[in-house]
Every structure is written in structure tokens, then in C-alpha cells.
Backbone as a printed PyTorch tensor [residue, N CA C, xyz], in Angstrom:
tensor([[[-19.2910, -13.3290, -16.5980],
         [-19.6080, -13.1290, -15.2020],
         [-18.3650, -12.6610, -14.4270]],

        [[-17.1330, -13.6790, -14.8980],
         [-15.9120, -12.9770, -14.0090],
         [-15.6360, -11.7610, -14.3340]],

        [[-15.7070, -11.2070, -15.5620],
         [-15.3590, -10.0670, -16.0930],
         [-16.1910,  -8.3960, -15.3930]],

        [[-17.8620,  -8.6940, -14.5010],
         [-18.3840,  -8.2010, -14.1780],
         [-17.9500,  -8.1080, -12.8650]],

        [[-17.3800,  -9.0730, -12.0570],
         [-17.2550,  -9.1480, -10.9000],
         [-16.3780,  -8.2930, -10.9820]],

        [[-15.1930,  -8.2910, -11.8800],
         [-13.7080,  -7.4480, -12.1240],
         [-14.0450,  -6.0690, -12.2590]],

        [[-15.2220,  -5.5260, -12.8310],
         [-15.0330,  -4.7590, -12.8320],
         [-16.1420,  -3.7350, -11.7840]],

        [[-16.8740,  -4.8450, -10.9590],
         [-17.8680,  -4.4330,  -9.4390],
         [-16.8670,  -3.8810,  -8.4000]],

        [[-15.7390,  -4.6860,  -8.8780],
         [-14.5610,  -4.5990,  -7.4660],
         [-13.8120,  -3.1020,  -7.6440]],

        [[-14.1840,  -3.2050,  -9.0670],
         [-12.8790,  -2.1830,  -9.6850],
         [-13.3510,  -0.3280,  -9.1930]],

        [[-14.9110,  -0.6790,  -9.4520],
         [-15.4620,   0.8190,  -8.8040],
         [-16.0620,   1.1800,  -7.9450]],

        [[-15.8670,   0.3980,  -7.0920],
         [-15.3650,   0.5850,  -5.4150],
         [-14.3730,   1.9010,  -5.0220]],

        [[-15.3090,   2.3030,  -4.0290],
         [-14.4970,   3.1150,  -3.7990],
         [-13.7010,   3.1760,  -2.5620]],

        [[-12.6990,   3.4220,  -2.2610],
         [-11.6200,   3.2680,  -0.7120],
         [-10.5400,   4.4220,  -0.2540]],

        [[-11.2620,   4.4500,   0.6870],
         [-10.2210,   5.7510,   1.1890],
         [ -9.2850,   5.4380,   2.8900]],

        [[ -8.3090,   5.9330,   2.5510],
         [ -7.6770,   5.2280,   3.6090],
         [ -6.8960,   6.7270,   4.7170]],

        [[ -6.5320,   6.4260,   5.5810],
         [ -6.1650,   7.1050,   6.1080],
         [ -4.7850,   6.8050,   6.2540]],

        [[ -3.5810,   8.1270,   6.2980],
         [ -2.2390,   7.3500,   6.2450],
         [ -1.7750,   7.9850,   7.4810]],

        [[ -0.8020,   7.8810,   8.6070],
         [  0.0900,   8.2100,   9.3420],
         [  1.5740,   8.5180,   8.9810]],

        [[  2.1240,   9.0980,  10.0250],
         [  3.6610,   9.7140,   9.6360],
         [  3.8990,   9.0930,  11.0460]],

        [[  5.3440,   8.5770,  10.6130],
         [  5.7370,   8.1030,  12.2760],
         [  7.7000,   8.5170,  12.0990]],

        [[  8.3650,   8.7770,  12.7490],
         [  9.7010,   8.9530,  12.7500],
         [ 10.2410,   8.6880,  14.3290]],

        [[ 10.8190,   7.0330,  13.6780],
         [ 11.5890,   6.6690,  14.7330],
         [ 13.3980,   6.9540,  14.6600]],

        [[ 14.1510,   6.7500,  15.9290],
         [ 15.3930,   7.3240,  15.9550],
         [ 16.0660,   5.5720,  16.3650]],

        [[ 15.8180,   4.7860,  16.5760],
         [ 15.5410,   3.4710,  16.5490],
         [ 14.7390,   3.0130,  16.7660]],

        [[ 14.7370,   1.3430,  16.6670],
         [ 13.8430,   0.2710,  17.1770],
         [ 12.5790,   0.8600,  18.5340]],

        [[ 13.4600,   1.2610,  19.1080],
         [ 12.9930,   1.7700,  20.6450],
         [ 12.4620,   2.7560,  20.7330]],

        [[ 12.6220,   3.9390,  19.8560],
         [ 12.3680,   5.3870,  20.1480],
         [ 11.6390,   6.0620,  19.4960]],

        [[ 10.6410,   6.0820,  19.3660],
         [  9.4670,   6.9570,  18.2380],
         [  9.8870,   8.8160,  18.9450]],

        [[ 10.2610,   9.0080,  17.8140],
         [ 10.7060,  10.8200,  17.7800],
         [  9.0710,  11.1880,  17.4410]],

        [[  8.6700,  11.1960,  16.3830],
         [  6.8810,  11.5590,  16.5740],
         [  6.3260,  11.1010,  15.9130]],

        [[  5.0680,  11.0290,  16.5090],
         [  3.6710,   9.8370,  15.5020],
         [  2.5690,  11.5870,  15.2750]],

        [[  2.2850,  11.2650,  13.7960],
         [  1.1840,  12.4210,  13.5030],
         [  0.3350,  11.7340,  13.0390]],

        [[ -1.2770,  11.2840,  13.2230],
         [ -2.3430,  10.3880,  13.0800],
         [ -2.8940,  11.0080,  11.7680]],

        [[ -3.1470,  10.2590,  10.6170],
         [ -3.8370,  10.6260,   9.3740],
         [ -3.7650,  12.1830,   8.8610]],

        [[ -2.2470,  12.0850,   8.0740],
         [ -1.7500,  12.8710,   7.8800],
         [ -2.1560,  13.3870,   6.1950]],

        [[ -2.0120,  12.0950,   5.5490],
         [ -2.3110,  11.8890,   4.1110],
         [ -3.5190,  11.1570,   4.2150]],

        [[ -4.5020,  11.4580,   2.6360],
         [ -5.2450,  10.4920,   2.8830],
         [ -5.5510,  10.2260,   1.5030]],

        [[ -5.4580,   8.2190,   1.2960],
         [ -5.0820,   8.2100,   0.2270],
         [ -6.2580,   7.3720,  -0.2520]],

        [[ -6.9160,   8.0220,  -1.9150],
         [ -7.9770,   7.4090,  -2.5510],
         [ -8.0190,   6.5520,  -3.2770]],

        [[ -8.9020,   5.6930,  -3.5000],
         [ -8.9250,   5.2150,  -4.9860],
         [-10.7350,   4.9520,  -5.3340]],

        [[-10.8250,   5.7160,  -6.5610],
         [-12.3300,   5.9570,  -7.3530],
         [-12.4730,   5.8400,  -8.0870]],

        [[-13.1850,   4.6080,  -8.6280],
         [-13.1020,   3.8450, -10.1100],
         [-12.0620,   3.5120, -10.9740]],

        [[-11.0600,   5.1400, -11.7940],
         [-10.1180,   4.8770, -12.3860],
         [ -8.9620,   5.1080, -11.8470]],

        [[ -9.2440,   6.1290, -10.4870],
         [ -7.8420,   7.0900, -10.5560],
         [ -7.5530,   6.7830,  -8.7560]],

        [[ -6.6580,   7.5210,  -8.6690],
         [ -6.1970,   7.5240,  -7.1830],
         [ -5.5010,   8.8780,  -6.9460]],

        [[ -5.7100,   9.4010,  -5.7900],
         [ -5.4680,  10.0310,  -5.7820],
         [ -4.5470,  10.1560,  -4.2000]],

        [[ -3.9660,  11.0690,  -3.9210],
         [ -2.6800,  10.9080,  -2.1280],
         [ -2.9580,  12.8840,  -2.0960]],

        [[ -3.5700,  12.9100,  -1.6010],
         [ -3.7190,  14.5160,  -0.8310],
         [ -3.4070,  14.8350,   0.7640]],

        [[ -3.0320,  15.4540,   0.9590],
         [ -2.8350,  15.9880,   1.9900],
         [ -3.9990,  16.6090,   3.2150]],

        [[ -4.3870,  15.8480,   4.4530],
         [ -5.6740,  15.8590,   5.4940],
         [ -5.1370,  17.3910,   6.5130]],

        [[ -3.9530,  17.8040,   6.7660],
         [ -3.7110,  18.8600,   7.6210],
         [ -2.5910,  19.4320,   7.1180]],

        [[ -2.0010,  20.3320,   7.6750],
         [ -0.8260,  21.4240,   7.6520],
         [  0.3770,  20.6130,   7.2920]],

        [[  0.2990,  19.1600,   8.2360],
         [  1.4960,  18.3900,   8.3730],
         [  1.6120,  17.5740,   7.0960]],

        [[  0.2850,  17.1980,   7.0350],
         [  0.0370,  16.6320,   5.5400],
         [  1.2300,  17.2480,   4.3750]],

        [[  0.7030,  18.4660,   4.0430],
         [  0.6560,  19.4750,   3.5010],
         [  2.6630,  19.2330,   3.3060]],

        [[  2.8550,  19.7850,   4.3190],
         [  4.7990,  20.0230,   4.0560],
         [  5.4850,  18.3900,   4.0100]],

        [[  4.4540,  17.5160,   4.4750],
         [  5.5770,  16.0160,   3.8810],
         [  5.1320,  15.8960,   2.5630]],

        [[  3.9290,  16.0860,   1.8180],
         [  3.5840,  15.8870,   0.5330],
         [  3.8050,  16.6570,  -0.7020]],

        [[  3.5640,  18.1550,  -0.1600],
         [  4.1210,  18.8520,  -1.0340],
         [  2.7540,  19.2480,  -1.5530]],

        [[  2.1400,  18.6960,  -2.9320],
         [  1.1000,  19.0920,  -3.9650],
         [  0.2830,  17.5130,  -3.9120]],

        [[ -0.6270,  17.4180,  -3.8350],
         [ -1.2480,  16.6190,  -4.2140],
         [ -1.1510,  15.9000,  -5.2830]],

        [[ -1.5660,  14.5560,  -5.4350],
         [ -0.9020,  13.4160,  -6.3370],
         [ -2.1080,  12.8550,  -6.8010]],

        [[ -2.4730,  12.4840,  -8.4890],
         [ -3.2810,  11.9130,  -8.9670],
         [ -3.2100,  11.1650, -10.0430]],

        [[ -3.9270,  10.2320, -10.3270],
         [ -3.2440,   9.8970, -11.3150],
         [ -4.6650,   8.8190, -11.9190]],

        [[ -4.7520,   9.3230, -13.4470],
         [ -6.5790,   8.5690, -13.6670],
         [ -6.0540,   7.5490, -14.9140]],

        [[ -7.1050,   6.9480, -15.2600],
         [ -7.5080,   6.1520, -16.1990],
         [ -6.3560,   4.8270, -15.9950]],

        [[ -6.0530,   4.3990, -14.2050],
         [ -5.9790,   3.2800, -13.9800],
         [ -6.7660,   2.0580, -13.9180]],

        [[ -5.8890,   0.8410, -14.0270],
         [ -6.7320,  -0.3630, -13.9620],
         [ -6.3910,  -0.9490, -12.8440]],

        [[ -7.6130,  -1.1090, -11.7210],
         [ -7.6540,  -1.9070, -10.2560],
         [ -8.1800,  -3.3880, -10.9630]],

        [[ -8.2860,  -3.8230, -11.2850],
         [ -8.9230,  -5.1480, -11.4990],
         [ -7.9990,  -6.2910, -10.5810]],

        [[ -7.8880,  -7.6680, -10.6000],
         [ -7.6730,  -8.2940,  -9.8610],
         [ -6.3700,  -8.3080,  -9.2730]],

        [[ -5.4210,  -8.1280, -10.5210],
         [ -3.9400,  -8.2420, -10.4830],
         [ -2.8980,  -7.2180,  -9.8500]],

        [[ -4.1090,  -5.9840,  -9.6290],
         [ -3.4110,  -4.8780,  -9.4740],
         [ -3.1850,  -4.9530,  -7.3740]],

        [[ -1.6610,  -4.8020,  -7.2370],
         [ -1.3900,  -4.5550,  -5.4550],
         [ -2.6100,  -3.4210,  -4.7170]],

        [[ -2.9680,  -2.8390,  -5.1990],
         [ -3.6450,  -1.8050,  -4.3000],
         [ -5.0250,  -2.4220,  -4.2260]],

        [[ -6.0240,  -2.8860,  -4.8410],
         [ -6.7900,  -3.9450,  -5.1270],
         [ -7.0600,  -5.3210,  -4.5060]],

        [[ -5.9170,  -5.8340,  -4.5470],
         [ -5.3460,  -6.8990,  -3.9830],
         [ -5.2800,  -6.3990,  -2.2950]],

        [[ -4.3540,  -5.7190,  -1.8380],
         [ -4.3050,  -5.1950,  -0.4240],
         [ -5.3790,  -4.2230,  -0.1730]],

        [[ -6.0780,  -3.3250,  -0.4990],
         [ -7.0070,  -2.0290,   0.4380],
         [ -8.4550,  -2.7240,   0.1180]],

        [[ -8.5940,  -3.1690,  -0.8570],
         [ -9.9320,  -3.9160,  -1.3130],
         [-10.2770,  -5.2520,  -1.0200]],

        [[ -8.9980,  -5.7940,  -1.0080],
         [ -9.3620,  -7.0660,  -1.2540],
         [ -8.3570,  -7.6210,   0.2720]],

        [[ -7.8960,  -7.0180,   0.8610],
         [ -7.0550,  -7.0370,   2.3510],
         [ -6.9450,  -8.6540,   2.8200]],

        [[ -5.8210,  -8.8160,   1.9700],
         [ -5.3120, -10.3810,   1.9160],
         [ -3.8870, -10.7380,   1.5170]],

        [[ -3.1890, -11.2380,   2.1620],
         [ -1.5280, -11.6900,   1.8040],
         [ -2.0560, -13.1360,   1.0410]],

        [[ -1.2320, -12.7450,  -0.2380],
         [ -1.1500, -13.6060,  -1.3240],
         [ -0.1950, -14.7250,  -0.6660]],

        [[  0.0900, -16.2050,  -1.9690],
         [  0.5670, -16.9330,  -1.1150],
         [  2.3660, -16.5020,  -0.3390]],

        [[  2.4290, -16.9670,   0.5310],
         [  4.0220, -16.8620,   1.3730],
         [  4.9920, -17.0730,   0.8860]],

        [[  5.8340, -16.9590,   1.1870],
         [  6.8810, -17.5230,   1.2480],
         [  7.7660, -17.3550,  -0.2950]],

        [[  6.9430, -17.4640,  -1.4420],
         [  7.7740, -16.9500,  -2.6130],
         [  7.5230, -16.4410,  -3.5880]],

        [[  8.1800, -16.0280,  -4.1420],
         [  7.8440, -14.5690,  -5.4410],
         [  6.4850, -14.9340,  -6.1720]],

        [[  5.4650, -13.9970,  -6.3590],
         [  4.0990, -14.6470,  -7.4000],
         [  4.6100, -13.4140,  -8.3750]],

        [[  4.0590, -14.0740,  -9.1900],
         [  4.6250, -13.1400, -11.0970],
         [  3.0840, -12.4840, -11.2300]],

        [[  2.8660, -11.8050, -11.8410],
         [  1.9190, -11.3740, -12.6810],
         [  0.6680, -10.0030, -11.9800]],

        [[  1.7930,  -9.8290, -10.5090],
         [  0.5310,  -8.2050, -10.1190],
         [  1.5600,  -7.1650, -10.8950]],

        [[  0.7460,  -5.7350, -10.4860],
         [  0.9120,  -4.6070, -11.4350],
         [  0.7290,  -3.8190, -10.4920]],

        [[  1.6330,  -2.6670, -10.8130],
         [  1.1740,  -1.6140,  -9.7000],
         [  0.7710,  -0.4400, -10.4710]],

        [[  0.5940,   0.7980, -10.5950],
         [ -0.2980,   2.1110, -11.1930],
         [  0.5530,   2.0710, -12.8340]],

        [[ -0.2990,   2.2890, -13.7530],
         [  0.5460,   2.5410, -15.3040],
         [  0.6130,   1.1860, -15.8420]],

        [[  0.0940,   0.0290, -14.9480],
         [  0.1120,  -1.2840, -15.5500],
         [  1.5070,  -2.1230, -15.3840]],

        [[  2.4020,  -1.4290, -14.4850],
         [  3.9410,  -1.8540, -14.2830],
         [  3.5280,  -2.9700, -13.9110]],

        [[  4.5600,  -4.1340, -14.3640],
         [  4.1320,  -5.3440, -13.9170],
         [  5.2980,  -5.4520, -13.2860]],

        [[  5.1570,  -6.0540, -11.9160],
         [  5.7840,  -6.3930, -10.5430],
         [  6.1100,  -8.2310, -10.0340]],

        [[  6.7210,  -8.2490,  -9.1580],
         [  6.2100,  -9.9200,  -8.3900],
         [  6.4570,  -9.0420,  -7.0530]],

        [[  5.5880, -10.2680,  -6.3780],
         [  5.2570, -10.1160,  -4.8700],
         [  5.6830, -10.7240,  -4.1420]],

        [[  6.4400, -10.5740,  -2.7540],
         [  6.2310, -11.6960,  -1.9820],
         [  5.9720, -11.6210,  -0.7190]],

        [[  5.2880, -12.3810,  -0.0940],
         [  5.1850, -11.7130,   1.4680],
         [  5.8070, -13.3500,   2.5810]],

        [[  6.9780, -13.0570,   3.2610],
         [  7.3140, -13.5210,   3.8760],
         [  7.0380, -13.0870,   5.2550]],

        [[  6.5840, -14.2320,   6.3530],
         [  6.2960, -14.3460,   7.2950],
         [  7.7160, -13.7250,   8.5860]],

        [[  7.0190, -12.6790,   9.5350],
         [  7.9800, -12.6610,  10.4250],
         [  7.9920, -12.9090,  11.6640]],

        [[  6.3250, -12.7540,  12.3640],
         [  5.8020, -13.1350,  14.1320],
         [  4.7200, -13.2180,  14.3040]],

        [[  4.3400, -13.3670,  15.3640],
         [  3.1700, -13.7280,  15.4950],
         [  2.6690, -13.2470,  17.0540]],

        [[  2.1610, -12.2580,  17.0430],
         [  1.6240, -12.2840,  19.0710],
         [  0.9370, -11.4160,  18.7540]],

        [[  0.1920, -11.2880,  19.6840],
         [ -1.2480, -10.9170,  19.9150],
         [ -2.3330, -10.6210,  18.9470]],

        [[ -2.6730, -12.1640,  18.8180],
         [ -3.6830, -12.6460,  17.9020],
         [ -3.3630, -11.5920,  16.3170]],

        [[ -1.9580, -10.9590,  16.3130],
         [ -1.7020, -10.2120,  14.7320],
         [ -0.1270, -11.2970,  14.5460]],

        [[ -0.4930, -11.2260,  13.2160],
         [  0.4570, -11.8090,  11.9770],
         [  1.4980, -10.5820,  11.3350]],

        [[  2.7470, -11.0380,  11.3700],
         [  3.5840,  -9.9550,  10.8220],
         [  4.4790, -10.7000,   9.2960]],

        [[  4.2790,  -9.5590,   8.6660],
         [  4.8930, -10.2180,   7.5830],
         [  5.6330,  -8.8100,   6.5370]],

        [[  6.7210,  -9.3870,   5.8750],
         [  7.4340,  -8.3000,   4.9850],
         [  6.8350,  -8.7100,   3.9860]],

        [[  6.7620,  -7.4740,   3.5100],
         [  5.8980,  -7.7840,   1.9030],
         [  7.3200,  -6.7040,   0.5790]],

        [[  7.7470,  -7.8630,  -0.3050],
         [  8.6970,  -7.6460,  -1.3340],
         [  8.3250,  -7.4130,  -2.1590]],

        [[  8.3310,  -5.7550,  -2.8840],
         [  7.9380,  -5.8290,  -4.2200],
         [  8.8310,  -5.5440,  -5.3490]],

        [[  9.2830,  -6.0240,  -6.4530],
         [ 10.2640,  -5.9810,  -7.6360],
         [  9.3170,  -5.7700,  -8.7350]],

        [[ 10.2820,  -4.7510,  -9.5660],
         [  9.7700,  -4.6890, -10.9470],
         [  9.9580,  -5.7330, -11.5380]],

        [[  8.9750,  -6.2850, -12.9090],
         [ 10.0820,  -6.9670, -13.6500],
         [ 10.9340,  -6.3130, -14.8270]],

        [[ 10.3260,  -5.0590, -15.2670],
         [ 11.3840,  -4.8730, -16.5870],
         [ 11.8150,  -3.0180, -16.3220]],

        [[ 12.6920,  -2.8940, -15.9980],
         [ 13.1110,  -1.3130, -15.6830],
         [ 12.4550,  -0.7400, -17.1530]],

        [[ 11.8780,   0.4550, -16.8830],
         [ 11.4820,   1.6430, -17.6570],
         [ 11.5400,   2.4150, -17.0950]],

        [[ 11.6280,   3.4510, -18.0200],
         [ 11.4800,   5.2230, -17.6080],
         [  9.9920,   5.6550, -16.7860]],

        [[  9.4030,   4.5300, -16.4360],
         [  8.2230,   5.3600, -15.6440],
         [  8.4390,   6.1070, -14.7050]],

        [[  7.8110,   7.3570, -14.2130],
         [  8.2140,   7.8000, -13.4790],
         [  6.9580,   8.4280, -12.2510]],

        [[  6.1980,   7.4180, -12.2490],
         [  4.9950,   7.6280, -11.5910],
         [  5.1940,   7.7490,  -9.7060]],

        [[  5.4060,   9.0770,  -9.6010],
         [  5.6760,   9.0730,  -7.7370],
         [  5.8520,   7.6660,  -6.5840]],

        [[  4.0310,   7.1200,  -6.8610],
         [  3.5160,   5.8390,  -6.4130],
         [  4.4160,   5.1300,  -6.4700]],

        [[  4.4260,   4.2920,  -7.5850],
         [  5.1410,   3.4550,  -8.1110],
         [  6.6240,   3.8290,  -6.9450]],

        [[  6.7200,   4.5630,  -7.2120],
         [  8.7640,   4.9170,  -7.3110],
         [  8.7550,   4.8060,  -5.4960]],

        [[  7.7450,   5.4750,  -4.6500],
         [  7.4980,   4.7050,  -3.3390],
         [  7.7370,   3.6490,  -2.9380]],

        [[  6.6750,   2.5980,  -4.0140],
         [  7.0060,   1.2410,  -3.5880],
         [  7.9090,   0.7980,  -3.5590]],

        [[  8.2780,   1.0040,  -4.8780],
         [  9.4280,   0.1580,  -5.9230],
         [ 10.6390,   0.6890,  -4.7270]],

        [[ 11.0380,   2.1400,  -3.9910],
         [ 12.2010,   2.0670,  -3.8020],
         [ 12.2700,   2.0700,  -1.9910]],

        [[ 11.1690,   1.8100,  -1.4510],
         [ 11.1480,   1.8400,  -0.2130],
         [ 12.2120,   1.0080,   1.1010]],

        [[ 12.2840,   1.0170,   1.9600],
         [ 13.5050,   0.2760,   2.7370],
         [ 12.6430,  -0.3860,   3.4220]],

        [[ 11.7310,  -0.6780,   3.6460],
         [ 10.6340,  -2.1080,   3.6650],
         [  9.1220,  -1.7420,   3.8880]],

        [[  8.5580,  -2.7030,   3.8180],
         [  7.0100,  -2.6850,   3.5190],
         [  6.4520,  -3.8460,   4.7700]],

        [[  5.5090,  -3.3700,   5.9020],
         [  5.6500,  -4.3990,   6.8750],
         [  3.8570,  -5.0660,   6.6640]],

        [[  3.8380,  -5.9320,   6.9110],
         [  2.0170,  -5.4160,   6.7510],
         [  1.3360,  -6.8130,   7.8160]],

        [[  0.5460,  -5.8060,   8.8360],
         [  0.1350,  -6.7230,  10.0870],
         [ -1.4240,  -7.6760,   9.3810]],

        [[ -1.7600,  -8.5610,   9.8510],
         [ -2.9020,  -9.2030,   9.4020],
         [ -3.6860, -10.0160,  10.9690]],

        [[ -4.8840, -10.3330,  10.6270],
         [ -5.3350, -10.6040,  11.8270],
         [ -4.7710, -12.8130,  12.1000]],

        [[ -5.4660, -13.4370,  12.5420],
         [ -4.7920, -14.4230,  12.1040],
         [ -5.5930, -15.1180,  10.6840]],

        [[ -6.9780, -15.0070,  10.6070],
         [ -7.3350, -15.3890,   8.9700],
         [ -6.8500, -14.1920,   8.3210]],

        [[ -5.2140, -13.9200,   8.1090],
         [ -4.8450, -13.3640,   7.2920],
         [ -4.9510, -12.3900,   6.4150]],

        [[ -6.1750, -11.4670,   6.7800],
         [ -6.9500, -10.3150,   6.1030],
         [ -6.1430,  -9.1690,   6.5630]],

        [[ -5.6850,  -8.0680,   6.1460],
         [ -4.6180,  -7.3620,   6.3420],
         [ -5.4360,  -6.2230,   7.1590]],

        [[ -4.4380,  -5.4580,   8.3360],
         [ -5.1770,  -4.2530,   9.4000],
         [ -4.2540,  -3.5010,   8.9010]],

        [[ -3.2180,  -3.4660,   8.7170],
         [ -2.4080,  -2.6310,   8.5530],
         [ -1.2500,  -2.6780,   7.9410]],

        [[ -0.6700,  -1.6100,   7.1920],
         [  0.6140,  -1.6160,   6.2160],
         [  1.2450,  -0.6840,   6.9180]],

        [[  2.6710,  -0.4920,   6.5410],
         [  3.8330,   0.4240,   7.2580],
         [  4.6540,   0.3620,   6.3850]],

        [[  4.6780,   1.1420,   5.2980],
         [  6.2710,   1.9130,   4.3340],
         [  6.8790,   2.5130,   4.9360]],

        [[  8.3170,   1.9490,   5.2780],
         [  9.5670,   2.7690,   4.9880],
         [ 10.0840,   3.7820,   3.6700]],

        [[ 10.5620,   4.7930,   3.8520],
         [ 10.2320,   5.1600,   2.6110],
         [ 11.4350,   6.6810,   3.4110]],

        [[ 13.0820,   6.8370,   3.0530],
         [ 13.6640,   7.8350,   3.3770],
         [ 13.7810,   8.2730,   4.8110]],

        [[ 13.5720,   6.9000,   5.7010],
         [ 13.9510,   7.1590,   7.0960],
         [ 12.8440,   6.9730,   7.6200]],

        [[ 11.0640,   7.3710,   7.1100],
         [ 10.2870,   7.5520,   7.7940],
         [  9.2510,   6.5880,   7.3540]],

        [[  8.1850,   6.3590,   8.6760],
         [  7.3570,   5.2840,   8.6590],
         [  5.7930,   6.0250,   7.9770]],

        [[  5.4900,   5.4700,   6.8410],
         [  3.4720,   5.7830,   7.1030],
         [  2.8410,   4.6810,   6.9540]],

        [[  1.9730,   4.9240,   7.6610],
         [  1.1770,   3.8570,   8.4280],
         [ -0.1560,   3.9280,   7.6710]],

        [[ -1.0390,   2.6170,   7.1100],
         [ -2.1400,   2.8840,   6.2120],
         [ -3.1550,   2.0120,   7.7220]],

        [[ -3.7610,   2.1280,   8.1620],
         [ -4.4680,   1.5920,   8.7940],
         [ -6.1640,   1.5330,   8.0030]],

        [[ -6.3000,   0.0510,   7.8770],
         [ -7.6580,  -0.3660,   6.8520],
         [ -8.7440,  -0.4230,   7.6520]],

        [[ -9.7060,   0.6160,   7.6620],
         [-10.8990,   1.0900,   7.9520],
         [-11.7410,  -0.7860,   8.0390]],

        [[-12.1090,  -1.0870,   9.3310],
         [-13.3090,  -1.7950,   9.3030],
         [-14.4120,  -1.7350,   8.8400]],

        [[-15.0130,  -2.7230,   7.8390],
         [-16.3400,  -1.9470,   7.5560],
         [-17.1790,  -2.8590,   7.6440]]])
């Protein structure tokens, strides 16, 4: 039965919409471009394509990548599907991000106002390899990962740092 549920969840399908934001500090948003990328996931694969022009010159070529496993353990699964901060405060062993890389997580708490929850979310490999999967190399090398939640803790929104600049995944109500 669990094994069915794992794999009900798994071919689901989710599409998200991503933003571009480039701030010059704390204070100063230089420019916000609204659902720039838009990023899939369909049964096995996932895919990050480009929604406009702007899309287009931050991404380059479109990104895919098939015969992944979303099942329970996997971060993207866990957050776009399943839109929930695991427990706080310290490292959990055993999620995976695309190629089966196995990772730990952690999401530490940072504020709290207006009825949203802020929290950094830490992700580490555990064993360096030559993978060299785009995704992956996002996460893995980003300058932080912010991710807002409502207060039962179900996640609205993520924000990668990632080379100076912010994208913003905002999770479709449904």
C-alpha cells in the first residue's frame, strides 16, 4: 500500500512558476521579472525551460533531465508536492536530490510576521562525485535558500540565491 501511495505522489504532475529578482542590497531591488522560468516535474523527468525572451538569455537552452525518482525522500517532492519544512533546527540524513545524490537537510528558523514563517533551508552533499547535473550544482552551490511558509508550516514560497541573483518559486494554490 505504501509503495502505491509512493508512487501516486510520484506521477503527479507540478509546474511552477519561477521569478528573477536582482537586488543591489538589502534595500534596493534593481529589477523583479515575474515568471521568467518555468519549472516542471512529470512522472520521471523535470524539466526548467524558459516562459519569455528574459527567460530565454538567463537560461540559455532548456534543461531536462528523465528517468528520475520523486518518491518520498526526494527535496523537490518533499517541497513542490508535498510543501512542508521537515523537522528544524538540525541536519536530517537520507533526502536526495536529481541522479539519486544523497544530501542532508536542514531548515532553520529565522522570523516570523505577517502570519508567514521564514526559514533558511541548508542543503549538503554527503559524498562528493563527479555529477554534474546543472540542478543539482544550483542547489548544492547556491549563497542561500530562503523558504516562506504559512504558519501550519506548508511552504508559499522558495528564493535561491544563486551568483548574485534571486529566483523566486512561488507554489501555485490549488
Amino acid at each position: 500500500m505504501a509503495l502505491l501511495c509512493c508512487q501516486l505522489c510520484a506521477s503527479n504532475k507540478i509546474e511552477c512558476n519561477v521569478s528573477f529578482e536582482y537586488w543591489l542590497n538589502d534595500d534596493l531591488k534593481i529589477i523583479s521579472v515575474d515568471e521568467v522560468i518555468i519549472l516542471e516535474i512529470d512522472d520521471d523527468s523535470i524539466s526548467v525551460t524558459a516562459n519569455n525572451w528574459f527567460g530565454t538569455v538567463l537560461l540559455g537552452e532548456p534543461i531536462e533531465f528523465k528517468n528520475q525518482s520523486f518518491l518520498e525522500n526526494n527535496i523537490f517532492n518533499i517541497i513542490l508536492l508535498g510543501k512542508s519544512v521537515s523537522e528544524e533546527g538540525s541536519w536530517v540524513e537520507g533526502y536526495s536530490l536529481l541522479n539519486n545524490k544523497e544530501v542532508k537537510v536542514r531548515f532553520l528558523f529565522s522570523a516570523e510576521e505577517n502570519d508567514l514563517k521564514l526559514y533558511r533551508m541548508d542543503v549538503r552533499e554527503l559524498n562528493k562525485d563527479n555529477d554534474n547535473n546543472k540542478i543539482n550544482n544550483v542547489i548544492l552551490n547556491n549563497d542561500i535558500i530562503m523558504v516562506w511558509t504559512n504558519l501550519e508550516e506548508e511552504i508559499i514560497k522558495i528564493s535561491l540565491r544563486h551568483n548574485g541573483a534571486n529566483y523566486v518559486i512561488k507554489l501555485n494554490e490549488e
